[in-house]
N, C-alpha and C positions, 0 to 999 in steps of 0.2 A: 573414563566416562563412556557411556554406553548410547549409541544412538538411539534417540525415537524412534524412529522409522522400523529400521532391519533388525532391528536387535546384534547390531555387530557392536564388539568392541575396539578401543583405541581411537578415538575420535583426536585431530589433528589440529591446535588451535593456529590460527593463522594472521589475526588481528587483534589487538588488543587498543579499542577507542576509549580507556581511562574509565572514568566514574560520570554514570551521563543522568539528566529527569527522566521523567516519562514523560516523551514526546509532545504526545496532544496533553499533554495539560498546562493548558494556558494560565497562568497566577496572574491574583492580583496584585498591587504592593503589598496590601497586608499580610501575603500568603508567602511573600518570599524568604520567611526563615525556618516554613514547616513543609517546603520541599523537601520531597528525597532524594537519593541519587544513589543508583547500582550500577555494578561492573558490565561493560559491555567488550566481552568479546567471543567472536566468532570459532566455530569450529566447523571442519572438514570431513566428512565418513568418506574414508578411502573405498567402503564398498560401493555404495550404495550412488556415491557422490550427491549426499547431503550436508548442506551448510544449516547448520543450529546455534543458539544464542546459548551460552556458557551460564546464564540467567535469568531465570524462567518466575517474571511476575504472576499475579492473581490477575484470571482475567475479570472477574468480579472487579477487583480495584481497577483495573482501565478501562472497562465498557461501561461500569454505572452513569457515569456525566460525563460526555464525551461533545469536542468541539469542531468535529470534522462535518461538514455537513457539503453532499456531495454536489446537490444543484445550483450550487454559489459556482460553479467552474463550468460553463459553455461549453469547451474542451468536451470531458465528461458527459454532457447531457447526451451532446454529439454522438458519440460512443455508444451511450445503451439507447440513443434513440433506433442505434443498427443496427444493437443486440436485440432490438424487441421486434426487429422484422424478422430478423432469422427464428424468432420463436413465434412468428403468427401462425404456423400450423398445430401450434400445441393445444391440447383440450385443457392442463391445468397446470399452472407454472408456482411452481414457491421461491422466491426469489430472500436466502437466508445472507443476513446483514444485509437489508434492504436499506438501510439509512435512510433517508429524508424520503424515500420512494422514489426515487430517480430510474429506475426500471421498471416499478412499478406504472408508473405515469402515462409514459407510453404505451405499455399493456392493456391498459383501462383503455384508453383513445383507441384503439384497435381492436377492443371488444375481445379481448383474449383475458381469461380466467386468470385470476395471478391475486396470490395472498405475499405478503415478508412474513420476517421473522427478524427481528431486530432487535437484541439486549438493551440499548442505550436507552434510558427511560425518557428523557430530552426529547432525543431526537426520533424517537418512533412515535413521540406526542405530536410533534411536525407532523409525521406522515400521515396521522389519523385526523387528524383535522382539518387538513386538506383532503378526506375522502379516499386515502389511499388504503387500503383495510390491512393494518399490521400488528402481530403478534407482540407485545412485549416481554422476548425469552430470549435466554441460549437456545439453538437449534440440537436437541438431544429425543431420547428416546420419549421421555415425555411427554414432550411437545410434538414431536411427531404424531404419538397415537391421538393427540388431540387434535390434531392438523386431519388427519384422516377421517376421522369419528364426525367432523364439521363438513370437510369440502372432498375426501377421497382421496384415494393414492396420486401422487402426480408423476405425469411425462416427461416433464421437464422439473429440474431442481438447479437454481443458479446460486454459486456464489461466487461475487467478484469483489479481487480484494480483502480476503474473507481468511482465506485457509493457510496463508503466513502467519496467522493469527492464532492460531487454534493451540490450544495446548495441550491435547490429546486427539490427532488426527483420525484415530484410527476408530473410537466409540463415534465420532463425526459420521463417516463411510458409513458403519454400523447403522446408524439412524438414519440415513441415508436412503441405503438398501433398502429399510423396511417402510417408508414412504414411496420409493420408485415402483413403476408398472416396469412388470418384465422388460419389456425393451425401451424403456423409459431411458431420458438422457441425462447426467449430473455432469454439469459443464463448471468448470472452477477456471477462474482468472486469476493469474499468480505474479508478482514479480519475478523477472527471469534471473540465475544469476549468472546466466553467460551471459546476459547485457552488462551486470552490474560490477562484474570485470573485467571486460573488454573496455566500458567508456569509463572504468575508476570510480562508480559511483558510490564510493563508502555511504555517502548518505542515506544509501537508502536502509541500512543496517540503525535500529532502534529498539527500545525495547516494546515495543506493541508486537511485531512483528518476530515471533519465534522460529521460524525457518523459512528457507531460503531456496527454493526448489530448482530443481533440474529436471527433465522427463524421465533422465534416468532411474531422479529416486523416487519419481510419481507411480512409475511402470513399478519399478519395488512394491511401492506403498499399495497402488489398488491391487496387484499382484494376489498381497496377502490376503484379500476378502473377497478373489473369487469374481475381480471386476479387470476389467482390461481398457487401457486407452485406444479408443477410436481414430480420433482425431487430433491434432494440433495445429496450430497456428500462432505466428508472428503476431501484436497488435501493439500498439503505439502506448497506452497509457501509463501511467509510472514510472517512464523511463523505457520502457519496453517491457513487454510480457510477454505471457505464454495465454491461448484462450485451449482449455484443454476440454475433453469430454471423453468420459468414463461412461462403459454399460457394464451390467451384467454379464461375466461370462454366459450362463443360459439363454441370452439374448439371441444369438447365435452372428453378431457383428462382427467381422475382421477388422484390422488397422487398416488404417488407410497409407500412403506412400509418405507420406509426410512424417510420419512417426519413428520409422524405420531408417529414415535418413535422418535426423535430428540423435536419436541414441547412437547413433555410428558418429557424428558430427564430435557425440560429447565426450567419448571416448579418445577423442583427440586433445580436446580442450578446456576440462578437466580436471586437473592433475597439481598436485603439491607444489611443482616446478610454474608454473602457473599462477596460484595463489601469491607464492612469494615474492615472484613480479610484483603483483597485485600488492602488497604491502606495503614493498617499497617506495611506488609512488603516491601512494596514497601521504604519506609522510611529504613527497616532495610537492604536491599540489597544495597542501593542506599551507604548508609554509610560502609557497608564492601568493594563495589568494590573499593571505593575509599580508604580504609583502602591498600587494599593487593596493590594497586598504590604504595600509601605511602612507604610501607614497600620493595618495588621494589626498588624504590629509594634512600631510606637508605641504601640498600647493595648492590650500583652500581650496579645490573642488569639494563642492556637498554631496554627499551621499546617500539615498536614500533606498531602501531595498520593496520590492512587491511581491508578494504572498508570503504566508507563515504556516506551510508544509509542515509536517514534521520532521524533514528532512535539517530546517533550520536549527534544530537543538543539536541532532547530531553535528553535522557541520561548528558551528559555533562556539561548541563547549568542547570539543577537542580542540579546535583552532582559538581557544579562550578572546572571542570577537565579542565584541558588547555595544552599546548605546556610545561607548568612546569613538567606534570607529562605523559602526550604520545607529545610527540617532535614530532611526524608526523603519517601521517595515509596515507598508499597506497591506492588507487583506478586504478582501470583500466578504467575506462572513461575518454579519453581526454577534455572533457566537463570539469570536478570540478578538473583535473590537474592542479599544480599552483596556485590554487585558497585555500582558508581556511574553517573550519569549521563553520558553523554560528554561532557566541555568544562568544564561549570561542577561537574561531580560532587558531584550527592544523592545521600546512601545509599539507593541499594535495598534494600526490607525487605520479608519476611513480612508478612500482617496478624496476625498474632500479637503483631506489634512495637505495632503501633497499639491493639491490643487493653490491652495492658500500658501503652502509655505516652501516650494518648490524645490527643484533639486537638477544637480547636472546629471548626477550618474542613478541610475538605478539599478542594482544585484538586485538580480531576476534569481528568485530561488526556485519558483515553479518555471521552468525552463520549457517543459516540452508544452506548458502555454502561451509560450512566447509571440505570437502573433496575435491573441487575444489578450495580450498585455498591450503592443502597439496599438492596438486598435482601442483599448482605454484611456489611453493614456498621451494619443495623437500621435506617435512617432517624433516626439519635441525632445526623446533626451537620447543621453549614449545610457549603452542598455551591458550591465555586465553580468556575464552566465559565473557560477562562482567554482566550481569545480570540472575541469582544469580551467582555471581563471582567462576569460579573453574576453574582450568585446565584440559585441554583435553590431551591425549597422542598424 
């Protein structure tokens, strides 16, 4: 198999997570016997050091109705409320998979020019009706010239969260370039995957998400269209990311110090001998969280879990967890309210549900909101993180 990216062959696979849903689609009961379920496993490009999904959905079928809605998570709002300072010098920002406008929001408040572009038909209805002004497209050449033809080239082009998604990166770039001003910034927010195997985090591997970056295979990727990374940075969201920014080679912008030390970094860290680590325990956390489940159960503690990530299908439907061992999982999005998990289907519920029908333990699936979970939830229970399984105070 041939990578996306570099066009190299022998791609190395390195995980194999069974037959999994698609993530964010939250079912009803009536919905639970015209689910589907595809092979999820991972591969390795020895050049390039890209990881890609062995199964490449339509993204038409995952972005048409989609339940992820960004401003339900404080965390987050957080986050692009300090992404929109670093873009207050911009004259005109396009902010692509703009979801509910949570970038956009701040931008407005700030008087700073800024359109989305957002596939999900839902939830771009959200943002237009709260006054947020958003495109309902794929971000392509198309839509670009129409993006132009209305508000101009822009300066700035954000996507966060966006480009693990993509299933053709490189006509992306393409449409890209021909919206960006010469020295105009396209800044991408990526899951990292030297987080996601340093802390084990198989979860974060789904089928929404078609690759798995490293700088190493970013620098590849803009390489081949004549663009260069600028900048990079460490940021906290999804486990840990990368906030990267790409110009124009003709821009005439060098890298910055941070660049050059991260591709040396990953040249260390990297590597098959690595991966396979990585596999390993992946298998053995996956078997203790469902061990201490187990053992929850056997001594009448209740269990109750908060938020429905999509991280939670993965997890659950390799580790075959269900309504037998977390009876229900809170969310705060009225979207996947009511609704189940995909595969092993836990009711999604209000905290109002939790409030009425309480619980000792709660699996915290959104983990790196952890402190914004105590604070909903009053600091009144033991709080467990599910992979590597341990309790928090």
């Amino acid at each position: 198999m041939r990578c996306h990216l570099c066009r190299h062959d022998g791609l190395v696979e390195f995980l194999n997570l069974g037959k999994q849903p698609l993530a964010n689609k939250y079912p009803t009961q009536a919905q639970f016997e015209s689910e589907d379920f595809f092979p999820l496993a991972t591969l390795f490009c020895t050049n390039c050091k890209n990881v890609q999904l062995g199964t490449v959905v339509s993204r038409e079928r995952m972005f048409e109705d989609y339940y992820y809605l960004s401003s339900v998570n404080q965390g987050l709002v957080r986050h692009f409320e300090g992404l929109a300072r670093t873009l207050a010098s911009a004259k005109f920002v396009v902010d692509v998979g703009s979801n509910d406008g949570i970038l956009l929001k701040p931008l407005k408040e700030m008087g700073v020019k800024a359109i989305g572009i957002e596939p999900s038909i839902n939830v771009s209805k959200i943002a237009n009706d709260n006054g947020l002004t958003t495109i309902c497209a794929f971000f392509d050449e198309k839509s670009v010239h129409d993006v132009e033809r209305s508000y101009g080239k822009a300066d700035a082009i954000v996507a966060s969260s966006v480009f693990t998604h993509l299933e053709d990166p490189h006509s992306f770039i393409d449409a890209a370039k021909l919206l960006l001003t010469d020295d105009g910034r396209f800044i991408i927010e990526v899951e990292y995957i030297g987080n996601i195997l340093r802390d084990i985090q198989f979860e974060r591997f789904y089928l929404d998400r078609i690759f798995y970056y490293s700088l190493t295979s970013l620098a590849h990727l803009f390489d081949a269209h004549d663009m260069l990374i600028t900048d990079v940075e460490h940021i906290e969201p999804h486990g840990g990311s990368l906030r990267v920014t790409a110009q124009k080679k003709a821009g005439g912008k060098s890298p910055g110090g941070s660049v050059g030390a991260l591709l040396k970094e990953e040249e260390q860290t990297l590597n098959l001998a690595k991966l396979g680590a990585f596999r390993n325990q992946v298998d053995t956390q996956i078997a203790a969280f469902r061990k201490v489940l187990e053992d929850y159960k056997a001594s009448g503690i209740r269990v109750g879990g908060y938020g429905a990530p999509a991280r939670v299908s993965t997890i659950c439907n390799y580790g075959s967890i269900g309504p037998s061992l977390i009876p229900f999982t809170v969310d705060d999005s009225p979207l996947k309210q009511n609704k189940f998990s995909p595969g092993t289907h836990i009711p999604i519920v209000p905290k109002a549900y939790l409030d009425q029908q309480g619980a000792d333990v709660l699996v915290v699936f959104a983990y790196e909101y952890l402190d914004d979970i105590r604070r909903k939830t009053g600091g009144s229970y033991r709080y467990l993180i599910p992979i590597p399984p341990r309790e928090v105070p």
